[in-house]
C-alpha positions as CSV (number, residue, x, y, z in Angstrom):
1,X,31.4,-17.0,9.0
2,X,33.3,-17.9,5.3
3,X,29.4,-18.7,4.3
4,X,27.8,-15.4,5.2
5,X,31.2,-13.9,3.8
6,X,30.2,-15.3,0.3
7,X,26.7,-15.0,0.7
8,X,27.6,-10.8,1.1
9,X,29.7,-11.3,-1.4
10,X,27.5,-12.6,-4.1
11,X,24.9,-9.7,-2.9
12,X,27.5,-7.0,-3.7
13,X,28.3,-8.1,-7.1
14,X,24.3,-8.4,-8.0
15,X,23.4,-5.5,-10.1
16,X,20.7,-3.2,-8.9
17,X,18.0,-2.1,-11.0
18,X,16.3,1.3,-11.4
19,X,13.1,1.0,-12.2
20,X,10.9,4.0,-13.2
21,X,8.8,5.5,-15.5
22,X,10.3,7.4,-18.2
23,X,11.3,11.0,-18.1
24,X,11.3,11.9,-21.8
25,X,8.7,14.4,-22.1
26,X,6.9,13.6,-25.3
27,X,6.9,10.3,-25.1
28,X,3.9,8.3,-26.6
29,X,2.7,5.2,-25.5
30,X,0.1,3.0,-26.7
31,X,-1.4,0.2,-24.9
32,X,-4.5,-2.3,-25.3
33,X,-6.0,-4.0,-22.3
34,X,-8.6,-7.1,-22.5
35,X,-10.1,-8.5,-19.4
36,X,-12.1,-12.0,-20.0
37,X,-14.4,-13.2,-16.7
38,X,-16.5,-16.0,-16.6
39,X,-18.8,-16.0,-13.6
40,X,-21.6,-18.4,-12.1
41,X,-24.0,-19.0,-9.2
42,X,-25.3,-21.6,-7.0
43,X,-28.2,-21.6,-4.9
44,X,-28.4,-24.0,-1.6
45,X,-31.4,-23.9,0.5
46,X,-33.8,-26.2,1.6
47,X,-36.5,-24.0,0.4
48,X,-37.3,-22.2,-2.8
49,X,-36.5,-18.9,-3.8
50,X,-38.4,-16.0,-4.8
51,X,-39.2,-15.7,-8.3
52,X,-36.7,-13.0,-8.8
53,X,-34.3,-15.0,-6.9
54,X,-34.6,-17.5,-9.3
55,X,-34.8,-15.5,-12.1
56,X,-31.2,-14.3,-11.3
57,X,-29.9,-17.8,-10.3
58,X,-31.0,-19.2,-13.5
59,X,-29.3,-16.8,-16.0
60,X,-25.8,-16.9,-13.8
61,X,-25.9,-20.9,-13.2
62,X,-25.7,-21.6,-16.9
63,X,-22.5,-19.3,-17.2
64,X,-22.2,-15.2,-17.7
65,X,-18.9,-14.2,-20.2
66,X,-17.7,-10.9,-20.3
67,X,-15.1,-9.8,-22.3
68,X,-13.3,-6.2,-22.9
69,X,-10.9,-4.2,-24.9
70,X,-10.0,-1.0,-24.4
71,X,-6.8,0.5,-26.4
72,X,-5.6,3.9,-25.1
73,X,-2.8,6.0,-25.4
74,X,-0.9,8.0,-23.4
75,X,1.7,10.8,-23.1
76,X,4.3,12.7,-20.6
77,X,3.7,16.2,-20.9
78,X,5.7,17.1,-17.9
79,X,7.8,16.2,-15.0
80,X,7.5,18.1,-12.2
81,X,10.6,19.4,-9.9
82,X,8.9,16.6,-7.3
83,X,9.3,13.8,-9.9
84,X,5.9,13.9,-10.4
85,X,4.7,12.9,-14.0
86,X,2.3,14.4,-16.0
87,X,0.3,12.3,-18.7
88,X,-2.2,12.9,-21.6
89,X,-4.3,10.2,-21.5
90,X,-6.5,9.0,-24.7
91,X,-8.7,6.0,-24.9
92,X,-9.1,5.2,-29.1
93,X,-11.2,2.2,-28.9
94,X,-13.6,0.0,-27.2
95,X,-15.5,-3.5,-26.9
96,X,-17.4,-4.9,-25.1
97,X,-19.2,-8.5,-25.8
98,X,-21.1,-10.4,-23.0
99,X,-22.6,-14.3,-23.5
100,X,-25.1,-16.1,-21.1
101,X,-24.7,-20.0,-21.5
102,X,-22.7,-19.2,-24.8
103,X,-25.7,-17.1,-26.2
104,X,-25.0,-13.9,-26.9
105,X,-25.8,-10.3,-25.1
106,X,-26.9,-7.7,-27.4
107,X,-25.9,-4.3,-26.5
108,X,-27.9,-1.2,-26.5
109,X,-28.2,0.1,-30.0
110,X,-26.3,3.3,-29.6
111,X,-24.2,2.1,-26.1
112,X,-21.2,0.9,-28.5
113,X,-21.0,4.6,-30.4
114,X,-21.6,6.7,-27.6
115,X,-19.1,5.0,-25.5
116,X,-16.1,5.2,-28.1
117,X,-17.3,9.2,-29.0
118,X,-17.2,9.4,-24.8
119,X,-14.0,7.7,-24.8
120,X,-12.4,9.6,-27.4
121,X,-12.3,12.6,-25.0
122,X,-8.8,13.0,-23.0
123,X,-7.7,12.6,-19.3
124,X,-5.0,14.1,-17.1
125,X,-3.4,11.6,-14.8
126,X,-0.5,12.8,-12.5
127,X,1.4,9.7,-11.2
128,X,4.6,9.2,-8.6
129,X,7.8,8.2,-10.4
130,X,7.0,4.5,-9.3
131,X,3.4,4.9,-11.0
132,X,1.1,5.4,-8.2
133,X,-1.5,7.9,-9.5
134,X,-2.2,10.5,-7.5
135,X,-5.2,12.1,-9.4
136,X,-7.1,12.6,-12.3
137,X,-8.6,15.2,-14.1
138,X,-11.3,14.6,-17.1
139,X,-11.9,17.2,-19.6
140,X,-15.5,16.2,-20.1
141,X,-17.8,15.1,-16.7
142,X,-19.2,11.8,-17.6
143,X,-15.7,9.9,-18.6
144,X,-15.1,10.1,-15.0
145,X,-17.6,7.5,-14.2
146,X,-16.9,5.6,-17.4
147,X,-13.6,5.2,-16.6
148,X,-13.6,4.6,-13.5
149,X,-12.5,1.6,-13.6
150,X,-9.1,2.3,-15.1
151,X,-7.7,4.7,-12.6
152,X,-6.5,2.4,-10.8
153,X,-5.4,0.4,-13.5
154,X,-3.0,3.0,-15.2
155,X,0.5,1.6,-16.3
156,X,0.1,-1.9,-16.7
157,X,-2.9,-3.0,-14.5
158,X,-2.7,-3.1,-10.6
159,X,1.8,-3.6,-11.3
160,X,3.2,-1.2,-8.9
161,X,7.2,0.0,-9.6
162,X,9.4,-0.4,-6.0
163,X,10.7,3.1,-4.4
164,X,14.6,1.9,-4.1
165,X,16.7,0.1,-6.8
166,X,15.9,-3.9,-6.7
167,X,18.1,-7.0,-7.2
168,X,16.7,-10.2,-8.7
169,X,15.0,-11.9,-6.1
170,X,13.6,-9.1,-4.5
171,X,10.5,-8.3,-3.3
172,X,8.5,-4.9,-2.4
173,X,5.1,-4.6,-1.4
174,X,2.1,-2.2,-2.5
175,X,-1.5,-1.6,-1.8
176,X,-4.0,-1.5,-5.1
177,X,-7.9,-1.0,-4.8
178,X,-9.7,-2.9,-7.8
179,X,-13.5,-1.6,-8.5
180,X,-15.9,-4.6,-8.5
181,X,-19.7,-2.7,-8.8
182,X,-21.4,-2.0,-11.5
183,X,-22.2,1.6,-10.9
184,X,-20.3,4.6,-11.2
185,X,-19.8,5.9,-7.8
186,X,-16.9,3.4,-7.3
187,X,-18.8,1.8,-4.0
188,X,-17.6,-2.0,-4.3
189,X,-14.1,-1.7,-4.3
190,X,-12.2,-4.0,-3.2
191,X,-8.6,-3.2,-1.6
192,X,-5.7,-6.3,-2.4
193,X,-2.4,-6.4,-0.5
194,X,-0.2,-6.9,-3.2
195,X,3.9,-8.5,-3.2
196,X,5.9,-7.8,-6.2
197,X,8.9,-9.9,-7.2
198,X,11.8,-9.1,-9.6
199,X,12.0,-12.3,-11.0
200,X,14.3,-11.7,-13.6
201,X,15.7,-9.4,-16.0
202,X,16.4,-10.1,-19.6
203,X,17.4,-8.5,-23.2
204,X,14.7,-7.5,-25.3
205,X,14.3,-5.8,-28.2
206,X,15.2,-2.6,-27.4
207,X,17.1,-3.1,-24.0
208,X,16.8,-4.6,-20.9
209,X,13.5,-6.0,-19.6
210,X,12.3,-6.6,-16.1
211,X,9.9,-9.4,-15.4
212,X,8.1,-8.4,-12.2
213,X,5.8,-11.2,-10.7
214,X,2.6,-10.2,-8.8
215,X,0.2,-11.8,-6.5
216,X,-2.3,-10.6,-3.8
217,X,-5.4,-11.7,-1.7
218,X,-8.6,-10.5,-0.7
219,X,-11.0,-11.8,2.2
220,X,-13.8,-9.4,3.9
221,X,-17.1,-10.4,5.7
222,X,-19.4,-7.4,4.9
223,X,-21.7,-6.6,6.9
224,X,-25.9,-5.9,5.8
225,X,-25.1,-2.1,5.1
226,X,-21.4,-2.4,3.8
227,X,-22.4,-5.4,1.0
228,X,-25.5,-3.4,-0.2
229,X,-27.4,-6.5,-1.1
230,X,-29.4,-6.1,2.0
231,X,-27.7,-9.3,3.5
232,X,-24.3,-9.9,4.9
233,X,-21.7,-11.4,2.0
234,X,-18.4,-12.9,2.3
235,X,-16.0,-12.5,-0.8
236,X,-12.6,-13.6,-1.5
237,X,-10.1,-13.3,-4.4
238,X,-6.7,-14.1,-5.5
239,X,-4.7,-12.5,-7.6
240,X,-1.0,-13.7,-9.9
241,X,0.6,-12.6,-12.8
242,X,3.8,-11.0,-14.0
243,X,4.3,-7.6,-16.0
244,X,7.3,-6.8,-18.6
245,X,8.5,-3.2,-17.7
246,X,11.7,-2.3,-20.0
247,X,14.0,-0.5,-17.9
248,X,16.0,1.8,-20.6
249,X,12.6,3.6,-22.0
250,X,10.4,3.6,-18.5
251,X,7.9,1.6,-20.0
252,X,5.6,-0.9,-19.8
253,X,5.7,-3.5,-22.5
254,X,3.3,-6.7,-21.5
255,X,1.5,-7.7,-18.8
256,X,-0.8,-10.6,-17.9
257,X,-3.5,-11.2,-14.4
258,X,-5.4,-14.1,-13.6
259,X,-8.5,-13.2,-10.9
260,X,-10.0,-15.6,-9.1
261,X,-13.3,-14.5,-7.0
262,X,-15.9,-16.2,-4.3
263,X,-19.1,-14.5,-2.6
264,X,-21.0,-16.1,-0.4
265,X,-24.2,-14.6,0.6
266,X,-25.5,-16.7,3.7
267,X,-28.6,-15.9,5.6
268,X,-31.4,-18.0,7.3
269,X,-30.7,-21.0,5.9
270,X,-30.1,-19.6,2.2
271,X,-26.7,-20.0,0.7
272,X,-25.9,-18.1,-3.0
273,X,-22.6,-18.5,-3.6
274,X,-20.8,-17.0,-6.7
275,X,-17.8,-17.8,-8.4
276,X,-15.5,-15.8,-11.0
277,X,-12.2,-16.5,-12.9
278,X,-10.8,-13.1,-15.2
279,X,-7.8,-13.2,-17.5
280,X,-6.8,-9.6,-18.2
281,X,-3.8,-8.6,-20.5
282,X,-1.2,-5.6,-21.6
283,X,0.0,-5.2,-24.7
284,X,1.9,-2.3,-26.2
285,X,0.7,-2.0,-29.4
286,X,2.7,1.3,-30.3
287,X,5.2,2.7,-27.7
288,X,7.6,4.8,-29.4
C-alpha cells in the first residue's frame, strides 16, 4: 500500500505536457524533407524466368538508390472556432537522384523544371489541433497527384501529436497510411499501426522540446486482384524513429524514420522476393 502510495505520488508531481500545433496565425514554417531507399531483388525458382522477368531481376539485384528532397513552407492562416487549423502550403524546391548498381539514372530532360514550376504552386491543408489532416485543396489539378505522397506526411512525416496532455513515459497510439505505388491514384498504400512515446522533454533553443519516439508495423497477404501484379504478394515493414516538436511555438523542429520493407511474390514454384531500407529526415530550415 506505502508503494502504490509513492508510486501515485511520483505520478502527481510529473508535469504534463500540452502538445499542439501552434495557434499564432501567421506563423511561417519552413521545412526540408529527404528520404534515401535502397531496394533489391532476388529470384528463387528452379526454372528460368521470362525475359522480362529477368530483365527486371537484373537491374534490381545489383542495387536501385533513390534519393529525395523536397523543401516546403507552410503557414496558419486561420484557426477555426473547432480548433481546426488552416495552412498555406508551398513546396520551394525539389530533387530527385536515382542510381542502379552505383550508376547513375538520368532524368527526363525537362522532368526536373516542370516539377519545381508544378511545385511552386500552393496547397490548402486543414489539419486537427494534434495534426491529423483532414483535407486538402490544390490550387492547380495536377499537384494533387504530385504530391500525393506528402499528404500524409504533413508536420513532421507519419509523427502524430496525442489528444490529452502527456507525461514522460507515456504512450498514445495513431493510425498513418504511407503511399508505396508509383502512380498517382494513391492505390498501394499501405496502412501502419503506429505507438508514440514521450520519451523525454528537454531545453532547446528557444524553449522546451519534446522528443517523441515512434515505431509501427506492417504485414498483409494480398490477394491476385488487391497486389495488382497479377499474382498474390506478401509485404511487410517496420517502422522507428523519434521527432523533435518544441512545445512553446507548436512546431516541429527535427525529425528522423528508418523503413524497413519485404515482398514476397510466391507462385508456382517462383519466389521474387524484394527488400528495402529508407532513411527519411525533418529539418526546419527557417521556422520563425
Amino acid at each position: 500500500m506505502v508503494v502504490a502510495a509513492l508510486a501515485t505520488l511520483a505520478a502527481l508531481q510529473t508535469p504534463t505536457h500540452v502538445l499542439r500545433l501552434s495557434d499564432e496565425v501567421g506563423q511561417t514554417n519552413r521545412y526540408r524533407v529527404t528520404f534515401d531507399i535502397q531496394m533489391r531483388a532476388e529470384y528463387i525458382s528452379e526454372t528460368e524466368p521470362d525475359a522480362q522477368t529477368r530483365q527486371l531481376l537484373e537491374t534490381l539485384a545489383t542495387g536501385l538508390g533513390l534519393h529525395t528532397a523536397v523543401e516546403y513552407e507552410q503557414r496558419l492562416s486561420a484557426v477555426e472556432d473547432d480548433g481546426t487549423r488552416v495552412f498555406e502550403v508551398r513546396w520551394h524546391d525539389f530533387e530527385f537522384t536515382g542510381d542502379i548498381g552505383g550508376r547513375p539514372i538520368p532524368p527526363p530532360p525537362t522532368q526536373v523544371e516542370s516539377t519545381r514550376d508544378l511545385l511552386s504552386q500552393r496547397a490548402r491543408v486543414r489539419t486537427t489541433p494534434s495534426g491529423r489532416t483532414i483535407d486538402v485543396t490544390y490550387s492547380h489539378p495536377e499537384l494533387a497527384g504530385l504530391t500525393r505522397q506528402f499528404e500524409q506526411l504533413q508536420s513532421a512525416l507519419p509523427t502524430y501529436l496525442p489528444e490529452t496532455p502527456v507525461r514522460v513515459g507515456d504512450r498514445w497510439r495513431s493510425v498513418g497510411q504511407f503511399p508505396v505505388g508509383l502512380s498517382a491514384s494513391g492505390a498501394g498504400n499501405m496502412t501502419l499501426e503506429l505507438e508514440h512515446t514521450l520519451l523525454e522533454v528537454r531545453p532547446g533553443e528557444e524553449g522546451s522540446v519534446a522528443v517523441i519516439g515512434l515505431s509501427g508495423t506492417f504485414s498483409n497477404l494480398q490477394g491476385i486482384e488487391e497486389s495488382g501484379f497479377g499474382a498474390p504478394l506478401h509485404m511487410e515493414a517496420s517502422l522507428t524513429g523519434s521527432a523533435l516538436f518544441d512545445i512553446d511555438h507548436g512546431r516541429y523542429v527535427g525529425g528522423r524514420y528508418e523503413i524497413d520493407m519485404f515482398a514476397l511474390h510466391a507462385e508456382s514454384g517462383v519466389e521474387v522476393q524484394l527488400t528495402g531500407h529508407a532513411n527519411g529526415t525533418l529539418e526546419a530550415v527557417d521556422a520563425r
